[in-house]
N, C-alpha and C positions, 0 to 999 in steps of 0.2 A: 610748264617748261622746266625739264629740269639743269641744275645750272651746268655752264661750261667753264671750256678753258681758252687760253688765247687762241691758240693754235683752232678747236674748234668754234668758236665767234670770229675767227678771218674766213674761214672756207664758210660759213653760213650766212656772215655777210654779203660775202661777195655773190654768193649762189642766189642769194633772195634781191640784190642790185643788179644780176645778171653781167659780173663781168667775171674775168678768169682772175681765181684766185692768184695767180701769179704774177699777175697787171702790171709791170710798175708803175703807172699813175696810183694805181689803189694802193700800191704797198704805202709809196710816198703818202698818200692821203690818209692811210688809215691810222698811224698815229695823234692824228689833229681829232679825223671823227673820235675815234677813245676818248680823248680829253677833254672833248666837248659837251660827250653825250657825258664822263663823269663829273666835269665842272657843272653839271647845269644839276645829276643829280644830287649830289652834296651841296651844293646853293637851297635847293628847292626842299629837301627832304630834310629833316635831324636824326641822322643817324646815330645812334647808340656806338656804333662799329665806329667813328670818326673820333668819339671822348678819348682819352688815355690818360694814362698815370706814367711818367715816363722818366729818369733820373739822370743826371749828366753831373761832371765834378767841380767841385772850385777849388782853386788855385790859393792857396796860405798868401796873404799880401799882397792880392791881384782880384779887384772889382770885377774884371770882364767875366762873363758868362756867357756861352753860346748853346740856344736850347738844343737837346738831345732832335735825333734823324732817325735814329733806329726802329722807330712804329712806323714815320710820315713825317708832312714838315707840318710844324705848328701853324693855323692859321690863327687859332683864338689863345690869348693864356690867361686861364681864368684865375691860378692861385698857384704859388710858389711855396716850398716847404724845403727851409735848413732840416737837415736830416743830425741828428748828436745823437751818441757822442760821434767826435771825428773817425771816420775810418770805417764808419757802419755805413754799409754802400744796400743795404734793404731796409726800406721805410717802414717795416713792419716788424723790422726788430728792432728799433730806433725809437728816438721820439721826435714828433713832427713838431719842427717850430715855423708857425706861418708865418709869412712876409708881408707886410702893406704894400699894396701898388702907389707907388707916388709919382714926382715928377723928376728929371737928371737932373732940373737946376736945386730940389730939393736933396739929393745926396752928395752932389754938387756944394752946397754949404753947409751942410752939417757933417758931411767926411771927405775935405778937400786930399787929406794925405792917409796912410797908413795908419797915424796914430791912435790908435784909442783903437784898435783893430778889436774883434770879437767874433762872436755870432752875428751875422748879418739877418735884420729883420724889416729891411726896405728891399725892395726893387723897382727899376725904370728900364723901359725899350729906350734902347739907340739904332737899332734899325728890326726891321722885322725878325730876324734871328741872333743878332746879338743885344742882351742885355748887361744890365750893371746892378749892382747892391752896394750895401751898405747899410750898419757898417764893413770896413773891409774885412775879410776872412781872415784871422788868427790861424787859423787851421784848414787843411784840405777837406773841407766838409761836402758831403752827397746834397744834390738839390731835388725834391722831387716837382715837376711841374705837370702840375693839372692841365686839361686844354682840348680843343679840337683841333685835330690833323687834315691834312689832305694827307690821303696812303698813296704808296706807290700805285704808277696807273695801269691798268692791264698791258702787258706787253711778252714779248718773245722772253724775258728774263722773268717775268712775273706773269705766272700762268694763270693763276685765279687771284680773285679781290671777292672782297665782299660781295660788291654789287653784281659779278657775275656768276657767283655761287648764290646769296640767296636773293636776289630778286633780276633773273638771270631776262624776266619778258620786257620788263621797265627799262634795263640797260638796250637790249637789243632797242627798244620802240625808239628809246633817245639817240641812238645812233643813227636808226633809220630818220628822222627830223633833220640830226644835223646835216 
């Protein structure tokens, strides 16, 4: 099979479940199947296409951190990198300072305030997209974060994904289950 686009995975859909493409029960339904048939295969599969290398900024005197959107949203974060010197927003012309994953109540007691601000070489989740470090940032330094994404999911604004470019008969077969 070779792969498709949204536009053709709805009228093929619909033609192989025998309803009219323009349904609206199906329209309504067919964003659920999409998200099903891709939650089940990015659960089930380790896709290479889901890893990214992805960079977002910090804030001079401000702990918060919210991880980058512009691959997908982060579900796994495997490793953090201060990016120096300040101002160098490509990791590959920088130098990478990795981060320990610890816990908030440990940045938490070792950088209750700004003082001693620097490079930061800790981080901790406070919720699934926002994190914290510490020490605090001296400088607006680049972060790069390693990790797997969920990508955006096939739809009317996002014509092709991975999964229905290349392995276009697995997405359709999980759609047809869900």
């Amino acid at each position: 099979m070779v792969g498709f686009t949204y536009s053709q995975f709805l009228l093929n859909l619909a033609n192989f479940i025998v309803v009219p493409s323009d349904d609206p029960y199906y329209r309504a339904a067919l964003p659920n199947i999409i998200d099903d048939a891709e939650q089940r295969l990015y659960r089930e599969l380790d896709l290479l296409a889901t890893r990214v290398r992805a960079t977002g900024p910090l804030t001079a005197l401000n702990r918060n951190f919210s991880l980058p959107t512009g691959s997908g949203t982060f579900v796994v974060v495997e490793q953090m990198n201060v990016i120096t010197p300040q101002g160098q927003t490509n990791p590959d012309l920088g130098t990478r300072n990795p981060m320990t994953p610890v816990s908030k109540e440990v940045l938490d007691s070792l950088w209750s305030s700004a003082a001693g601000a620097g490079v930061p070489s800790m981080f901790a989740p406070i919720s699934q997209q926002d994190w914290i470090v510490g020490k605090w940032p001296d400088q607006a330094y680049t972060v790069e974060v390693v990790g797997t994404i969920r990508p955006a999911p096939l739809s009317d604004t996002n014509q092709t994904t991975f999964l229905s470019q290349y392995l276009p008969d697995v997405f359709f077969a999980a759609a047809l289950v869900m």
